[in-house]
C-alpha positions as CSV (number, residue, x, y, z in Angstrom):
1,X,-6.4,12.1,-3.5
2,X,-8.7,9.2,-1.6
3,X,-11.6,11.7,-2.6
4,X,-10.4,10.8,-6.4
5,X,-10.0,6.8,-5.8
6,X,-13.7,6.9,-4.2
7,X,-14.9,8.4,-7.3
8,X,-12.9,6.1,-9.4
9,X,-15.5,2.8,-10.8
10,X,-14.3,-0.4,-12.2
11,X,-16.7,-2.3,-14.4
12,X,-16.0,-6.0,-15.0
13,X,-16.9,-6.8,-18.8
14,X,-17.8,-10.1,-19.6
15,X,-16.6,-11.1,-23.4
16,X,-19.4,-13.3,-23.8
17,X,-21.8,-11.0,-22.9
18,X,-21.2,-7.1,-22.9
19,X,-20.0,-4.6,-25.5
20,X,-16.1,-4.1,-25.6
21,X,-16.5,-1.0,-27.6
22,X,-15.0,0.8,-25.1
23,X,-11.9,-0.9,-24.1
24,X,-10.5,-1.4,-27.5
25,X,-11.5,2.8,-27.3
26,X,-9.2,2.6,-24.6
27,X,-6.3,0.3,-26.1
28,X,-6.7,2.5,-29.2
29,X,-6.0,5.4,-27.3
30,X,-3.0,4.0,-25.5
31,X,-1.5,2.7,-28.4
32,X,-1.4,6.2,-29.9
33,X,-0.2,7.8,-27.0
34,X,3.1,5.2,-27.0
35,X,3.6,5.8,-30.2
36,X,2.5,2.3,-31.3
37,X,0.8,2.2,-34.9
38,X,0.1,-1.5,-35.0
39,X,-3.3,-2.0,-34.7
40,X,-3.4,-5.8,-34.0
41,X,-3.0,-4.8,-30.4
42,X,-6.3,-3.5,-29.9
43,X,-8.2,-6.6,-30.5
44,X,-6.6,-9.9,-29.2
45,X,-7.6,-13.6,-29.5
46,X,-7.6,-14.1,-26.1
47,X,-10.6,-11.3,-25.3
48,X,-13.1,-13.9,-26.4
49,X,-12.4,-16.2,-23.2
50,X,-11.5,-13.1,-21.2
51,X,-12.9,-10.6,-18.3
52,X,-12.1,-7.7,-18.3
53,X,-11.4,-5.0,-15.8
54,X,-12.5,-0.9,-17.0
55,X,-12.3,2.3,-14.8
56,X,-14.1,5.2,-15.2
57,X,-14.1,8.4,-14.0
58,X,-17.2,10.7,-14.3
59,X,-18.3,7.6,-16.9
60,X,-14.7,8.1,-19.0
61,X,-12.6,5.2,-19.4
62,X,-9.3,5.9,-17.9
63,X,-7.9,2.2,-17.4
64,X,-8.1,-1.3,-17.9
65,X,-6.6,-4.5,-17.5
66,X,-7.6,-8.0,-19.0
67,X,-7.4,-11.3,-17.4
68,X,-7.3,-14.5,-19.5
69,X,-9.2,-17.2,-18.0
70,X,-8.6,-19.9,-20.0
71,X,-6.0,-22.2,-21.8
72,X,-4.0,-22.0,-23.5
73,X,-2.9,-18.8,-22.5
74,X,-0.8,-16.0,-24.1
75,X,2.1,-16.6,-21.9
76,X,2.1,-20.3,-23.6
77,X,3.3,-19.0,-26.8
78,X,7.1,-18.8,-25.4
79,X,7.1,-21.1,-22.3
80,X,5.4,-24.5,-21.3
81,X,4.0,-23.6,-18.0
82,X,2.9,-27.2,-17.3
83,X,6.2,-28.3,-16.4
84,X,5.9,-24.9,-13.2
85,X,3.0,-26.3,-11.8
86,X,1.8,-29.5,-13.0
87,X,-1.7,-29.5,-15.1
88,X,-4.2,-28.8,-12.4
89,X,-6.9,-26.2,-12.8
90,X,-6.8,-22.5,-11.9
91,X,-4.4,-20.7,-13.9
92,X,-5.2,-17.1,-15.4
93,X,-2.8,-14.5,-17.2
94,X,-3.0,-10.8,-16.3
95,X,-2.6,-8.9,-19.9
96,X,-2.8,-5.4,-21.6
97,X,-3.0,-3.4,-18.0
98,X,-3.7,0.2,-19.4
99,X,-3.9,4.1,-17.3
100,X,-4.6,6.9,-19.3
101,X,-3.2,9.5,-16.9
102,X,-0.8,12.3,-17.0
103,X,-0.1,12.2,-13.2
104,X,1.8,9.8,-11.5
105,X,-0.3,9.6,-8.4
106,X,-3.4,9.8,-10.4
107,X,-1.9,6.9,-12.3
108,X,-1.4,4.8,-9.3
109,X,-4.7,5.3,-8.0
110,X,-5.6,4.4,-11.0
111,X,-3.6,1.1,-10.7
112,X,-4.9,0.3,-7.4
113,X,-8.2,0.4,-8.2
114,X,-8.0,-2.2,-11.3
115,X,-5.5,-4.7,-9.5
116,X,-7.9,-4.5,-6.3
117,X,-10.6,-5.3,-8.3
118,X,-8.9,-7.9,-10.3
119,X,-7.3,-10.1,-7.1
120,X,-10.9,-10.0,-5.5
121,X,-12.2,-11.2,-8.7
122,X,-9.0,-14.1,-9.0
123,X,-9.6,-15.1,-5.2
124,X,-13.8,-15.2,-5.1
125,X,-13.5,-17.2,-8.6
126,X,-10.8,-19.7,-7.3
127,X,-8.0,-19.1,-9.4
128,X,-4.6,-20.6,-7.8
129,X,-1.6,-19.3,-10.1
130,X,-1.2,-15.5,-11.7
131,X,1.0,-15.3,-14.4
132,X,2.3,-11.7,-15.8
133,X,4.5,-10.4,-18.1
134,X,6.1,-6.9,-17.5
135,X,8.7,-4.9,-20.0
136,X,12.2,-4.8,-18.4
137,X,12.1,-1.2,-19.1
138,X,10.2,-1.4,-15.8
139,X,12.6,-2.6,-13.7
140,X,11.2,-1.3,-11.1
141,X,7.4,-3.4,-11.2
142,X,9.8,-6.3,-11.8
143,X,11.2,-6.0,-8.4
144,X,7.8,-5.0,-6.9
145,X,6.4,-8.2,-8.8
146,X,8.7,-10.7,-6.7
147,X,8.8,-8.4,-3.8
148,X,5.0,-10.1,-3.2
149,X,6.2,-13.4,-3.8
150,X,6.3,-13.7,-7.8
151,X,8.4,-16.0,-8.9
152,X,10.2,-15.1,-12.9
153,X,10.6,-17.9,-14.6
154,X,12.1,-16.7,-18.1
155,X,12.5,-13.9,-20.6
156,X,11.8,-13.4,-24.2
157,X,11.4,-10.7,-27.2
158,X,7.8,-9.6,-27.6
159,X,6.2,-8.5,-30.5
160,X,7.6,-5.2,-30.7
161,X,10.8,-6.3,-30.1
162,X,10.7,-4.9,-26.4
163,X,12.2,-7.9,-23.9
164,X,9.8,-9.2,-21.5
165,X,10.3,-10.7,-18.2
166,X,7.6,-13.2,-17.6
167,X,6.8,-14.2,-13.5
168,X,4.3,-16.3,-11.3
169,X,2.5,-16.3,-8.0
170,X,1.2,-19.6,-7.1
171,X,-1.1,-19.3,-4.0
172,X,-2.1,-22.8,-4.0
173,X,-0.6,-22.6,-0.3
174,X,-1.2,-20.7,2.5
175,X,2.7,-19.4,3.1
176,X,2.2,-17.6,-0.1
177,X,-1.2,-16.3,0.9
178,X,0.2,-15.0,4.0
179,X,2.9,-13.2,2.6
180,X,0.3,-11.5,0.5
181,X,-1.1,-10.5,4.2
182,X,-4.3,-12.8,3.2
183,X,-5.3,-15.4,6.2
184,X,-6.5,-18.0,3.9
185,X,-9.6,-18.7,6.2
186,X,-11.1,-15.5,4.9
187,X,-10.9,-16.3,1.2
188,X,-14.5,-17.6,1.3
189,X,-15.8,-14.2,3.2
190,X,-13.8,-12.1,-0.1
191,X,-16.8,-9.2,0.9
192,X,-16.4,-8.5,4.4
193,X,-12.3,-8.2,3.4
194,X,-10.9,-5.6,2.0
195,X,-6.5,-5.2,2.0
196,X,-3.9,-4.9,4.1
197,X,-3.7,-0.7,4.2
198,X,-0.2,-1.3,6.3
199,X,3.0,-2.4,5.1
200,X,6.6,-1.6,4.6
201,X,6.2,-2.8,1.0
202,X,4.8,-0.4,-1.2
203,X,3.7,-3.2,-3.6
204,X,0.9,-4.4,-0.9
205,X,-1.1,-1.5,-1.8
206,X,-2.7,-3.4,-5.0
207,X,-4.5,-5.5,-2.1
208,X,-5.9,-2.2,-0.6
209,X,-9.3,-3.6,-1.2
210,X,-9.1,-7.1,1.2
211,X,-8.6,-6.0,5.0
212,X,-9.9,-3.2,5.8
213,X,-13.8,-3.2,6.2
214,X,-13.6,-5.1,9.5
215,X,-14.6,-3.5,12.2
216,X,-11.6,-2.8,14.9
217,X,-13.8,-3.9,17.6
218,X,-14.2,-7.6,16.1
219,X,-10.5,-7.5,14.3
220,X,-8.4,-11.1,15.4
221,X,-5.2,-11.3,14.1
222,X,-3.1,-14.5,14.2
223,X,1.1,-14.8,13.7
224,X,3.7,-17.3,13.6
225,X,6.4,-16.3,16.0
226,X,8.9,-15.1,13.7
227,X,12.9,-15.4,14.7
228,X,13.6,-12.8,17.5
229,X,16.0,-12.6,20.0
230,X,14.8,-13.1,23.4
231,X,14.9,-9.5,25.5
232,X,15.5,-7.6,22.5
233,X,13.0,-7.0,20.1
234,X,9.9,-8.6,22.1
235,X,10.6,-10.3,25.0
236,X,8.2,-13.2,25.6
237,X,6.1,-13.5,22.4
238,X,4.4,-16.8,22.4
239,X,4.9,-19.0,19.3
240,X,0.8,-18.0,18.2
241,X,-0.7,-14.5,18.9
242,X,-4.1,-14.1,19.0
243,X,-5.0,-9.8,19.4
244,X,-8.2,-8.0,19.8
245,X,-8.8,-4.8,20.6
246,X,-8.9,-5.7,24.5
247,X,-5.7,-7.1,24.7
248,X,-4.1,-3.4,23.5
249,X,-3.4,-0.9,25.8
250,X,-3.4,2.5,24.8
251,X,-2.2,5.7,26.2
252,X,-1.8,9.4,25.7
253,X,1.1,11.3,27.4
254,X,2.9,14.5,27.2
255,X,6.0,12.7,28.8
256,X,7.9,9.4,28.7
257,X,10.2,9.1,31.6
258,X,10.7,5.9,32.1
259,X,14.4,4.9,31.2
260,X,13.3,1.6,29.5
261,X,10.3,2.4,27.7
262,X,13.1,5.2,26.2
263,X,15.9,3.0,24.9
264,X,13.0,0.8,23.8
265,X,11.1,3.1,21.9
266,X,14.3,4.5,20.5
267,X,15.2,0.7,19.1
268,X,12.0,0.7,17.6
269,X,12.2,4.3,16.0
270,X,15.8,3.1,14.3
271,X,14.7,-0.3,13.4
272,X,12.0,1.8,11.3
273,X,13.5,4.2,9.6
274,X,17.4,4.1,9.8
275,X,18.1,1.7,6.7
276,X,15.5,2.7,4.7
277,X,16.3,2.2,1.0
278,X,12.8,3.1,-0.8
279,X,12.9,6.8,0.4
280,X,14.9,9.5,-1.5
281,X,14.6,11.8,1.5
282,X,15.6,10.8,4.8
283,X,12.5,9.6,7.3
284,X,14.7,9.6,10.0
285,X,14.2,13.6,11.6
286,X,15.3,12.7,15.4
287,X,18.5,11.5,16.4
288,X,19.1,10.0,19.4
289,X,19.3,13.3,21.6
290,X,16.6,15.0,20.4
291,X,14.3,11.4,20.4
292,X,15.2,11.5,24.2
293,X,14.3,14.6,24.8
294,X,11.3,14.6,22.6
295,X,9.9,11.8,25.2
296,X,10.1,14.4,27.8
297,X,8.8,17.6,26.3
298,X,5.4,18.1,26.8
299,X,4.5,20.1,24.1
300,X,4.8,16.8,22.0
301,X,2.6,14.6,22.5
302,X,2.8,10.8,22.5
303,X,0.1,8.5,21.9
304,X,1.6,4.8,22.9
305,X,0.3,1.5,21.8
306,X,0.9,-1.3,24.2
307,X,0.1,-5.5,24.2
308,X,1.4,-7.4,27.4
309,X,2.8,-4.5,28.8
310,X,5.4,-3.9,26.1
311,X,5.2,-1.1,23.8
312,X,4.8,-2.3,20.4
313,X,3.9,1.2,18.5
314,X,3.6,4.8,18.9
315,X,3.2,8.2,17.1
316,X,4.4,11.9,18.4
317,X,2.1,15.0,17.3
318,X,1.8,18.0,18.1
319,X,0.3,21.7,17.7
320,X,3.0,23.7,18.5
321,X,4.6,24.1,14.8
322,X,8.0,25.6,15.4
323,X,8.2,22.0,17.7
324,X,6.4,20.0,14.3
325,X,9.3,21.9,12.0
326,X,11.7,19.3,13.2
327,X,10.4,17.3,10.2
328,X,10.9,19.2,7.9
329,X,7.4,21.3,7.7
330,X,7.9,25.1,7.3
331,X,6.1,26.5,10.0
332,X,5.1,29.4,7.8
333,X,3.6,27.9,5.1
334,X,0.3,27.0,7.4
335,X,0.4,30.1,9.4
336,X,-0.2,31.6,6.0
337,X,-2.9,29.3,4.9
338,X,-4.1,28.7,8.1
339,X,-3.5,31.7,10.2
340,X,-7.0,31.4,12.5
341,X,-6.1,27.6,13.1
342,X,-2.6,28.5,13.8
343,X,-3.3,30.8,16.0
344,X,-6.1,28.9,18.0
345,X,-3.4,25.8,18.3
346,X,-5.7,23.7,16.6
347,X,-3.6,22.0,13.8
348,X,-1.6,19.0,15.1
349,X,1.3,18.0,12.9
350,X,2.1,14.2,13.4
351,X,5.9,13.6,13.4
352,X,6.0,10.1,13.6
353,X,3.9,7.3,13.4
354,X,6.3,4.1,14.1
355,X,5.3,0.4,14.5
356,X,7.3,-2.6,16.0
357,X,8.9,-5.0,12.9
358,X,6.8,-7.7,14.6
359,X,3.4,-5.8,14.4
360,X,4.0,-3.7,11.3
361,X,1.4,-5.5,9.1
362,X,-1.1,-6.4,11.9
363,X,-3.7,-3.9,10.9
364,X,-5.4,-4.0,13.9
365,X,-2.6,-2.2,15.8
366,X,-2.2,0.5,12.9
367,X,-6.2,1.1,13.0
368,X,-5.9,1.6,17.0
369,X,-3.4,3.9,17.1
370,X,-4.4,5.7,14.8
371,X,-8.2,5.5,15.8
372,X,-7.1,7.3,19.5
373,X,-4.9,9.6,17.8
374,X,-7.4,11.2,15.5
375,X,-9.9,11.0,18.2
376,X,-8.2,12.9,20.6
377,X,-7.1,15.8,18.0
378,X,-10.7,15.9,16.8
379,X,-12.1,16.1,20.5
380,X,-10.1,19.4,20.3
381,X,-11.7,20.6,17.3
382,X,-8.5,20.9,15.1
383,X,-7.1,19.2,12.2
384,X,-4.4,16.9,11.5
385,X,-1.5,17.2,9.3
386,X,1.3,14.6,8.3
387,X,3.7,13.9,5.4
388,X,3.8,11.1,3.4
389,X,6.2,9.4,1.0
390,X,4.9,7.6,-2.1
391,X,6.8,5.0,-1.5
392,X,6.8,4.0,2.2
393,X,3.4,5.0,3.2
394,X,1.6,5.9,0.7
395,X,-1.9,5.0,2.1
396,X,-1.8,6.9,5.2
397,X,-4.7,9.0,4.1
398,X,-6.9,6.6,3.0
399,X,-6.1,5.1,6.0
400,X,-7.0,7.3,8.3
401,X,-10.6,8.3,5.9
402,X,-11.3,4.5,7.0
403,X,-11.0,5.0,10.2
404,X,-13.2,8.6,10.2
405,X,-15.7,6.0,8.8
406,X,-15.7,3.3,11.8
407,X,-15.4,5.5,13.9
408,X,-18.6,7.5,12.8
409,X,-16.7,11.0,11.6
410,X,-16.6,12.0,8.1
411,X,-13.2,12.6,7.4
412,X,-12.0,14.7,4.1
413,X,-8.8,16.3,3.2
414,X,-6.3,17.4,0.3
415,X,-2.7,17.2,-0.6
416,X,-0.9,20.2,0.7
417,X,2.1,20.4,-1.6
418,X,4.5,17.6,-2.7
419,X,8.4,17.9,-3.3
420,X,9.9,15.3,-6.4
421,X,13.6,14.1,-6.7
422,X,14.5,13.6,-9.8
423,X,17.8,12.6,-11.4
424,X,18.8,13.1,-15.3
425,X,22.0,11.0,-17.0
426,X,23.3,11.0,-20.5
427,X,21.1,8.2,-22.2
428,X,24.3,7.0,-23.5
429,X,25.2,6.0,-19.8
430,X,22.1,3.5,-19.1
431,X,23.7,0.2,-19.4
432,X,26.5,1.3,-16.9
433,X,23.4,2.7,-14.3
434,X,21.9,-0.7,-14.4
């Protein structure tokens, strides 16, 4: 699937200057699809002060989104947005975001791609406030919305009577920026950034284009202390924390044995995956038992991240699949599609990659531990294999195809198989659902 977003090309159309044959093509389209006959929508008022935002795939428009860069804006037709901000400068409206996809995944790559290109694009040109309207028929990108720090500010009807919620994301100051994951003193260096690719929120994944193209060895990464009990989540955190790569200690091991580095890791493990709400399938595979003795079976390996001498992330792989099948994998599903690498030990299944609350977005860890895991399975010539769920950690792969990249080794791969949950209801049941 990263092979797919590679190939994906967003082309930013200037109204004033380029030909926008191809995205009405592409509203036209869209419109037909939802069943929409009204054929006002294709060309707007606002397009003429407008950029605008067109993917392609093997030159086929496939998406777009539009971003209105002047007042007034379309949002100003049902709200005064004066009295949110004041009357300064920098405000821009994100409108008519359009996938033509019949895949979900495909359709979210496809997202990512024009929201990537569209916040470089708000950042580089000095825009301070985002305003967006989404149908509350998706609930679900409503909550996503605030989840990154938009604010919603009202509702109305729209103009096919679907009810809109409207929001806002002000990041006139840097506590906004940083909960977008963006250190504000990098705004002006927009090209050497890419996104944060780590987070527990799936929502940061529309930034996947700011942090990433950084190399680990120069990475810095400052945090505010946040609030943590003293001796039990990381004792002796100083109130700023600068890292690079020389601070982090890294190991390998085929055995844990040390009683506290246990119970700590086990902490960590829970903190990460007990309560998780966003997963229909439980990430949780080891309970306590089988965690402990997991530490101390060396057929699993452990590959332990460490800053100040505390453990702040680890992962646990392995090549002995019946060992892997703990998480769920069926052990012969690869022996039949793999049988010579099976047999030769040489695929790794990684069990669990897990990363202190603290450090979780601090990509710099992420990268490292990753970086010496894959080294070490490619050193043995084999391949690694992992799970992911869409929407937890979605971006492992692309993830680790970054990392091949540092670290010199041209990474590839492919989706194995994927399991949906689904749910159906008597539509006559929705409003009690809600």
């Amino acid at each position: 699937m990263y092979d797919l977003y590679d190939s994906i090309v967003v082309k930013i159309i200037d109204s004033k200057q380029d030909d926008l044959s191809s995205l009405y093509h592409l509203r036209s389209k869209f419109l037909r699809k939802k069943n929409i006959s009204k054929n006002d929508f294709i060309i707007e008022e606002y397009d003429k002060y407008s950029v605008h935002f067109v993917a392609y795939l093997k030159n086929a428009p496939i998406g777009a989104l539009t971003l209105v860069k002047r007042r007034p804006l379309p949002i100003e037709k049902y709200f005064n947005i004066d009295s949110l901000y004041g009357s300064n400068a920098g405000v821009c409206e994100a409108k008519k975001f359009i996938v033509i996809s019949r895949g979900k995944r495909k359709s979210e790559l496809i997202s990512l791609k024009l929201i990537s290109s569209m916040c470089k694009y708000f950042f580089k040109n000095g825009y301070l406030r985002l305003f967006v309207t989404v149908s509350q028929r998706k609930e679900k990108n409503v909550s996503m919305y605030k989840s990154l720090g938009f604010k919603e500010f009202g509702r109305y009807i729209g103009a096919i009577k679907d009810h809109i919620t409207a929001l806002y994301l002000d990041v006139s100051n840097s506590t906004n920026l940083r909960r977008l994951g963006i250190n504000i003193k990098d705004i002006e260096k927009l090209d050497d950034i890419n996104t944060k690719m780590y987070s527990k929120d799936i929502m940061s994944r529309i930034f996947f284009e700011y942090m990433t193209t950084k190399s680990i060895s120069n990475d810095t990464t400052t945090y505010k202390k946040k609030s943590i009990k003293k001796g039990k989540d990381m004792p002796g955190l100083v109130d700023n924390i600068n890292i690079k790569e020389k601070d982090i200690d890294i190991i390998i091991s085929s055995k844990i044995t040390k009683v506290k580095d246990q119970k700590f890791m086990w902490a960590m493990y829970k903190s990460c995956f007990e309560k998780l709400v966003n997963c229909a399938q439980l990430q949780m595979c080891y309970n306590k038992d089988v965690f402990f003795s997991a530490l101390e079976n060396n057929k699993l390996l452990k590959c332990v991240v460490s800053f100040n001498k505390k453990i702040i992330g680890f992962s646990i792989f392995t090549n002995d699949l019946e060992e892997a099948s703990i998480a769920y994998i069926n052990p012969l599903f690869y022996k039949d599609r793999y049988p010579k690498l099976v047999k030769d030990n040489k695929i790794y299944y990684v069990t669990v990659i897990c990363i202190s609350d603290f450090f979780s977005s601090n990509i710099l860890v992420v990268k490292t531990l990753l970086k010496n895991m894959i080294n070490f399975i490619i050193s043995k010539k084999a391949i690694v294999a992992f799970d992911v769920s869409e929407n937890k950690n979605f971006l492992l792969p692309f993830v680790i195809k970054k990392i091949g990249q540092e670290i010199g080794i041209p990474v590839s791969g492919k989706e194995l198989d994927s399991q949906m949950y689904w749910e159906c209801h008597d539509i006559r049941l929705e409003d009690s659902m809600k």
